[in-house]
N, C-alpha and C positions, 0 to 999 in steps of 0.2 A: 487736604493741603498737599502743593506740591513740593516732593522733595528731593528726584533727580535732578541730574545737571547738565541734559542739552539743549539749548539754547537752538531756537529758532529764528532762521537766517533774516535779511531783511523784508526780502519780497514776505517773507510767511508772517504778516502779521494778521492778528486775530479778528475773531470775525466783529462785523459791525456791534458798539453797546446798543443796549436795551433801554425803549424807551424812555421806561420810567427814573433814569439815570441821570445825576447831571451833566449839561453838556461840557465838551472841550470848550476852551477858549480857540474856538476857531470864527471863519466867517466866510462865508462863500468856499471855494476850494480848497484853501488851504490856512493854516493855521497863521493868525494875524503874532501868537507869540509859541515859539518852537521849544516844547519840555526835551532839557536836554541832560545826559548824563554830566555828573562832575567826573572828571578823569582821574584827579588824583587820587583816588585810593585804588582805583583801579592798575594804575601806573607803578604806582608806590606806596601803597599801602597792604600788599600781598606777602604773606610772612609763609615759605617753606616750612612751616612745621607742623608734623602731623595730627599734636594736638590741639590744635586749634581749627582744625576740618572735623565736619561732623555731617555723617550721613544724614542724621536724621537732626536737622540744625533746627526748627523746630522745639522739637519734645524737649532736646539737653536743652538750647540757649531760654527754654522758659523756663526749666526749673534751674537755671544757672541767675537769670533776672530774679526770678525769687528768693534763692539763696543770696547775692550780692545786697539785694536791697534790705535786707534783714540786720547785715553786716555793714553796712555802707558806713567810711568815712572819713575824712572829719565833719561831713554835713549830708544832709538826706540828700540819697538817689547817687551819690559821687562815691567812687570804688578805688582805691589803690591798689598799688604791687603787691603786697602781701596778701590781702583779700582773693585778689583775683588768682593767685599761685593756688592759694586754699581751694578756692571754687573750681577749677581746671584740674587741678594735680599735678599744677606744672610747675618746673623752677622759680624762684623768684628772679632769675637772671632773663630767664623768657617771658615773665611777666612785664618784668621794666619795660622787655622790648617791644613786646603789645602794645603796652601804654605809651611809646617814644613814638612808635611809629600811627598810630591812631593821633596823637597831637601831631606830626609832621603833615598830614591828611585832612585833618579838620578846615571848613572855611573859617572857623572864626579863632583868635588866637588861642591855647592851650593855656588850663591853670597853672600857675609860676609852681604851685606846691606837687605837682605830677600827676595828680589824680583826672579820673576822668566821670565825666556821668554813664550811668550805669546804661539806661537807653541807647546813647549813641557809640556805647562799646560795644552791647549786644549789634547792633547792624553793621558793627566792623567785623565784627566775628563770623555772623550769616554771608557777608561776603567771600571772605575765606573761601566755599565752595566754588567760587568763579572760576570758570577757564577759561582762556585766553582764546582769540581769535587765531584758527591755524593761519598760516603763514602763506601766503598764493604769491605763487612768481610773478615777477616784476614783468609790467606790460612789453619793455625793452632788455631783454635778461642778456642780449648780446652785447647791448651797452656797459649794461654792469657788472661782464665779467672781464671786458677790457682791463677796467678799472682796480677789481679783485684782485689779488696776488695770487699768479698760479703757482709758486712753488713756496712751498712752507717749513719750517723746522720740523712740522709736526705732518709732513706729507708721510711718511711711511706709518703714522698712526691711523690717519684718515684710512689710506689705503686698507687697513685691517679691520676696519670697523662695519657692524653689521649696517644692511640696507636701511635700516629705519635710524641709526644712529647715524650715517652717511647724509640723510636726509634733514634732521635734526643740525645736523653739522652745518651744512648750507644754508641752513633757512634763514640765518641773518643777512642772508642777504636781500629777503623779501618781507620786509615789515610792510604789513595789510595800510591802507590811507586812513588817515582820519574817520573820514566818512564811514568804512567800514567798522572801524575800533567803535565808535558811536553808535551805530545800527547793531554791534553783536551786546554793548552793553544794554542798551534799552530794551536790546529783547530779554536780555537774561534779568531787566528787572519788572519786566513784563508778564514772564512767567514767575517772579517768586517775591510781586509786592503782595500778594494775600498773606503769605509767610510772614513778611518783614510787619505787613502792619498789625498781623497776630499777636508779634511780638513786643509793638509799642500800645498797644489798647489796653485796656481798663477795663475790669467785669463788670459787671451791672444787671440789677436782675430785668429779665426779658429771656427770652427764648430765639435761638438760632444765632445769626449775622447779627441782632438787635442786643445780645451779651453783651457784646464788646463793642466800645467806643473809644473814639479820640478828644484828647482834649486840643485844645491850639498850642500849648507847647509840647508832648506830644508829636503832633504833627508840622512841629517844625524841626522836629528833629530829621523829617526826611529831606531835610537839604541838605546833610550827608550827603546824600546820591543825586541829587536830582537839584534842577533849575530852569530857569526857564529864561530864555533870550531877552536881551533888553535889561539883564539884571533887574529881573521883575522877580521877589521873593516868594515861595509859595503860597505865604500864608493870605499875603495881597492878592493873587492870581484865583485864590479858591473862593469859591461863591461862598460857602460856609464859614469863611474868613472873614472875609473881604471885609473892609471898613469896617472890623471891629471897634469897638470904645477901649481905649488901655483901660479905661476906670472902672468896666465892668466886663467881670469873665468870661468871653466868648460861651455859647453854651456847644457842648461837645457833641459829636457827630457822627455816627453810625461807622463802624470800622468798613463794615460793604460798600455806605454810599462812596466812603473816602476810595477804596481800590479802584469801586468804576470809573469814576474820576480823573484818577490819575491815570488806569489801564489807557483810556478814550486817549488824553491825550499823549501816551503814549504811540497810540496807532496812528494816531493824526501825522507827529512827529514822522512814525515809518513812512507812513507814504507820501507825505513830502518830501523824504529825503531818498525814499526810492522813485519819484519821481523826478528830481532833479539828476539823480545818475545816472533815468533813460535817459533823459533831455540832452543830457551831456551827450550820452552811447551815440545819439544820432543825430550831433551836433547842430541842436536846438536851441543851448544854453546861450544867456547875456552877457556879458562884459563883468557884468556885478557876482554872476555866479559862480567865477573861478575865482583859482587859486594863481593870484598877480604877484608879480616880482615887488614885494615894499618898496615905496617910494623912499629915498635916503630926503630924511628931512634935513642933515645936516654932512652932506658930503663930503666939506673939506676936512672931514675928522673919520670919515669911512676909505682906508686905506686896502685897494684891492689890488695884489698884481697877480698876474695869472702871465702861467706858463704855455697851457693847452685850452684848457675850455672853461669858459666865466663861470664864478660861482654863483648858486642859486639858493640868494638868500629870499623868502619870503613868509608874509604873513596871511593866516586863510582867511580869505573878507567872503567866501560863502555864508550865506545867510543864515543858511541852516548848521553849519559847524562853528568851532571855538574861536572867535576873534583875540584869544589873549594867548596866544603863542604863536613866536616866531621861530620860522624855521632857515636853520643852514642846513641844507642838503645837495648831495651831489657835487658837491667839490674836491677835484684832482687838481695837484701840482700848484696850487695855490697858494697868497696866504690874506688874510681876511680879519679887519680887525671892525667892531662893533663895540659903539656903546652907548648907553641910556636914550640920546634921541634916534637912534637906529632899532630899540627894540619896541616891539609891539605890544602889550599885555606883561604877565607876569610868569612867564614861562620861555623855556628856549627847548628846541631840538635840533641836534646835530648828529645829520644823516648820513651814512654811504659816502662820508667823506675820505680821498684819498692821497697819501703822500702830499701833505698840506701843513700849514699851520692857520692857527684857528683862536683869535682872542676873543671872548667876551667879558669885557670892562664892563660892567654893567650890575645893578642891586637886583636879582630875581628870588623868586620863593623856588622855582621848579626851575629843572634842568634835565635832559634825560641825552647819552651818546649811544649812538646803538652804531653797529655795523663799519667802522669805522679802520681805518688800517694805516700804519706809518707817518702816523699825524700826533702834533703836539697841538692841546685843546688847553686853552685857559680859561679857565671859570673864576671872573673876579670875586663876588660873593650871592653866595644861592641860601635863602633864609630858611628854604624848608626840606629840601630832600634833590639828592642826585641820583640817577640811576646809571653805570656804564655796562653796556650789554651786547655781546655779541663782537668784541672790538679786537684786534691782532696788530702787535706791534706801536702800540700808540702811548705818548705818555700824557697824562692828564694832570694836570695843575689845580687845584680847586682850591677854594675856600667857601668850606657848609657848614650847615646843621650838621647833617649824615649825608652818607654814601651805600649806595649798595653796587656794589660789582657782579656781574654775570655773567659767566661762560665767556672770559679773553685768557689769551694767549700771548705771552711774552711782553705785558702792559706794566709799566710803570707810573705808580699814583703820587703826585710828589701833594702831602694832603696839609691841610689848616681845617680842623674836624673837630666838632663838640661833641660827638658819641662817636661810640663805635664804629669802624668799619664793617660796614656785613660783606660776605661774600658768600655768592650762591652759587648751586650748580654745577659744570663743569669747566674746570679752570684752572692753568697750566704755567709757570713760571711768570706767577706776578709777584715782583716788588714792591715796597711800600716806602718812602718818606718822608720825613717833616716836610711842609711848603715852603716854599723857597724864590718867590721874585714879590716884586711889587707895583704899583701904579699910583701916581699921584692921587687919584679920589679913591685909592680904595678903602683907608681907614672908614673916609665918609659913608662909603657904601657897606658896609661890613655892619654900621651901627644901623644904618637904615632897617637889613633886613637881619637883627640882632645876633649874628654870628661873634661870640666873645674871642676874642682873639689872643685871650689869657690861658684857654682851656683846648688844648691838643691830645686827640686821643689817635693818632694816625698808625702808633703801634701795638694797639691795642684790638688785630684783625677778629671778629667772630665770625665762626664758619657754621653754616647751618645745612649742608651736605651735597651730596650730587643730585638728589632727587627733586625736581620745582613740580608738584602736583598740581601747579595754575597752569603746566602746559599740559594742550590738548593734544597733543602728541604721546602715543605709550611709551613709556622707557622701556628700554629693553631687559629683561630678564639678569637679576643677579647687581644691576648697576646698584641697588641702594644700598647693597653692601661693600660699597667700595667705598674708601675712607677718601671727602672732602679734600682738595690742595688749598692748603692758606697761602699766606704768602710771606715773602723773606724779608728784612731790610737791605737798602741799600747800604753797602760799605760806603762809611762816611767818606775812604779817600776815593771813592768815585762822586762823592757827591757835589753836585757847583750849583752855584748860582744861576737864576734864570733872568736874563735882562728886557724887561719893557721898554721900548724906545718913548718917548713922551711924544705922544701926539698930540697934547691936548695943552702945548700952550709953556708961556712962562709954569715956572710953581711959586704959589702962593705959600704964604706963611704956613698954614694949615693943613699945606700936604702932606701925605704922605712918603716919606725919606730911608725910611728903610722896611724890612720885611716884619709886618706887624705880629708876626707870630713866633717868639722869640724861641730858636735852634737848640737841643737839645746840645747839652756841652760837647760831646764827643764829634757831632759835627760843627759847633763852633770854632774849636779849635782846629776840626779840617781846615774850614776855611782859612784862618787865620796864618795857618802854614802854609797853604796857597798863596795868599796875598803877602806872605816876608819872602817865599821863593822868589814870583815875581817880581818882588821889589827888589828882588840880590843881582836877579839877570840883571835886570834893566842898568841897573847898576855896573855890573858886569862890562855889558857891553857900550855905556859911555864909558871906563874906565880903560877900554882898548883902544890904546893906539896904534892906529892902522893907517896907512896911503890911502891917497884918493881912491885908486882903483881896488885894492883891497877891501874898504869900506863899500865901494856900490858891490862888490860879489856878496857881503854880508846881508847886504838891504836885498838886493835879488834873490837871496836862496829864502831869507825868512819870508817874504812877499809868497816865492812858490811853495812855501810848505804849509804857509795859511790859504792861502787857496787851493791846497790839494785837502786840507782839514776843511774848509767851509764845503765841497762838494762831496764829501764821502760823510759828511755827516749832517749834511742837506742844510745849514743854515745860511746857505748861499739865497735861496730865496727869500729869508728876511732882509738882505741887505737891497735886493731887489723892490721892496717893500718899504724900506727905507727909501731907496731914490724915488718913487714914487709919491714920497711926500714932498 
């Protein structure tokens, strides 16, 4: 069995299967349906903690499946927190967060009581060993340092930092493409589905590869990872599947023949899709096979105004990658609003955007911000997990499941959270507060993708340290003894209100009217003394009687001191956004 963990690049896939194997679902040159990774555990389903990495993931996570299923319950084969704290030796506070984040991951919905089946927690744990694609500079890196911020609060830290943490530091600025993130995962399950499917087989007696088999449920537990284009299910896809009868039990299927199987179309998958990235390299490619700017189905509700250069939102219609996320990337000096007919799938990523503001109104499961700088980001509601990563100066608005923050610098999360905050890695004067604006459908959307808006945990950060051993990057010597930064709250009398302008129309009865996630006292009452100040001026100042020309020096000074406040604090470009509607 194999049990290191480097992963073999795209071009290196494995050599031709063996006859006597079943074949891929392919036909003539290329594969008629594309076996392809799921992202999400890959994205977010990756837990920094050491115990839960095992060299020899193998040997433990079998006698860990044996020990669990012994123990299992309240029903055969399903493990809880406390079981699994037992089995590991880990807290039960890390146990929860195994099980939180294994259900935020799952394609099908998580049981209400938190348990999980014991099988498809074993192959979240085997992934644990994954490492992450290094990070390859941007094909235009002149473009993207324009855009970068050359001078930082944290510039005399950088300056002092060794060459490999120097490099480390920069790398958000070159998140790998799709394409690639795809080709490192399928190899890295290419090299260690003999392990995984060790680990879901059943003894029997026989001798060699013939021990152990699959049953069809079992083996549908590998949709975990894997799928195949066209929402074609594996167990439909597999010849030993195929057209089973629900009525009568699939009969179960040689662990071997299942690997070669899957390995095949594995390889098939590589080299279609490394043949699609020559085709590209030497501008062969169709119309169909890029990456196109999404069509706005419903434009007079997609509000863009740009300062410098248009944003680039799009959805990937390659054949061979993920059609259910859409991307905003590459946006400066903009601001950009999005929602439900403007998104593509069940996911959002927002890239390398700069000095912007950035809404998505919209019901998703996934959201991921990577690289991002001097930008306010709205996440109306995301039902399964958020990641913010690599981000400087940016405030984030959300309302999730969870959240997991990584390595930002001077970021503000204004949060509407049903678990914990995680924070990873390394990470330097972040903020945290209750969420605070609203949008007419967002109640609606918030129930769609079941985000309770009764249950706020935004101050309640967990820190799980500097070290992410998912990066293939070494840390440098002595870092993982340096104590994690959490993050502070915001002082209530800094805190305000965030305003969505309504683009979407009169409001109906059924809108949403105020911030559905009700303010912690201490900044309710902020607000409330905000809003009696307010109301004393105003007051104030009709109760001044003044001359005509008196009165216009009042109205001109207050006019210039809101427009020295709209451009020093950049909300000059939503009003720009505003006449644009």
């Amino acid at each position: 069995m194999v049990e290191d963990q480097v992963e073999p690049s795209i071009a290196a896939a494995s050599s031709p299967p063996s006859s006597g194997a079943p074949t891929p679902i392919a036909a003539g040159g290329s594969p008629k349906l594309l076996l392809r990774p799921r992202r999400e555990p890959f994205e977010h389903g990756l837990l920094p903690i050491p115990k839960l990495i095992f060299s020899d993931g193998t040997l433990t996570l079998a006698a860990l499946t044996n020990k669990l299923l012994r123990r299992s319950i309240p029903s055969p084969h399903r493990v809880d927190a406390s079981s699994l704290a037992d089995g590991l030796q880990i807290s039960l506070d890390y146990a929860r967060l195994a099980l939180d984040t294994l259900a935020s991951v799952q394609p099908s919905e998580p049981d209400p009581d938190g348990t999980a089946d014991v099988h498809v927690l074993v192959v979240f744990l085997y992934i644990q060993s994954y490492k992450r694609l290094v990070h390859r500079p941007h094909k235009d890196s002149a473009a993207i340092a324009d855009v970068w911020p050359s001078t930082s609060a944290f510039d005399g830290y950088l300056s002092a930092l060794s060459p490999i943490q120097l490099v480390r530091s920069n790398s958000r600025r070159f998140m790998p493409s799709q394409a690639d993130e795809e080709a490192h995962q399928l190899s890295y399950l290419q090299k260690h589905m003999a392990n995984i499917l060790t680990l879901l087989a059943e003894s029997v007696e026989g001798e060699g590869d013939e021990s152990l088999v699959l049953t069809m449920e079992r083996f549908e537990h590998l949709g975990f990872l894997l799928h195949f284009s066209e929402g074609i299910p594996l167990t439909q896809a597999a010849p030993f599947f195929a057209n089973s009868d629900p009525d009568m039990p699939a009969v179960p299927v040689s662990a071997g023949q299942v690997d070669d199987w899957v390995v095949q179309n594995i390889v098939a998958s590589l080299e279609h899709n490394a043949e699609k990235v020559l085709a590209k390299e030497n501008g062969m490619q169709n119309s169909s096979d890029l990456d196109v700017p999404m069509t706005d189905a419903c434009l007079s509700h997609t509000r863009v105004q740009s300062s410098s250069s248009p944003p680039g939102t799009s959805a990937s219609s390659n054949s061979a990658y993920s059609t259910s996320t859409t991307f905003v990337e590459g946006v400066s000096k903009s601001s950009v609003v999005k929602q439900p007919c403007d998104i593509k799938g069940h996911s959002i990523k927002v890239l390398n955007c700069h000095d912007s503001v950035i809404y998505i109104l919209a019901p998703l499961r996934y959201a991921m911000i990577y690289g991002c700088s001097d930008a306010t980001i709205v996440l109306g509601a995301i039902g399964k997990a958020v990641r913010v990563e690599h981000c400087e100066r940016v405030q984030v608005i959300v309302a999730a499941k969870r959240i997991c923050i990584a390595n930002c610098r001077e970021c503000v999360f204004y949060l509407g959270v049903n678990q914990q905050p995680l924070i990873v890695g390394d990470n330097h004067k972040l903020q945290v507060a209750p969420f605070n604006t609203f949008y007419s459908q967002m109640e609606e959307h918030l129930a769609q993708v079941g985000v309770d808006s009764s249950v706020n945990r935004w101050d309640e950060p967990l820190v799980l340290g500097m070290v992410d051993p998912h990066d293939s990057l070494s840390h440098p010597a002595g870092v993982s003894d340096v104590q994690a930064e959490s993050a502070t709250c915001v002082d209530p009398d800094q805190f305000t209100t965030f305003l969505i302008p309504n683009w979407f129309g009169a409001d109906l009865p059924q809108s949403t009217k105020d911030n559905p996630f009700p303010l912690p006292e201490i900044y309710g009452a902020s607000q409330q003394k905000k809003n009696s100040n307010l109301i004393d001026i105003q007051q104030a100042i009709r109760d001044v009687h003044l001359d005509e020309n008196r009165e216009r020096e009042l109205t001109s000074a207050l006019h210039v001191h809101f427009k020295d406040w709209l451009y020093a604090s950049g909300n000059i470009r939503q009003l720009y956004c505003l006449q644009a509607d």
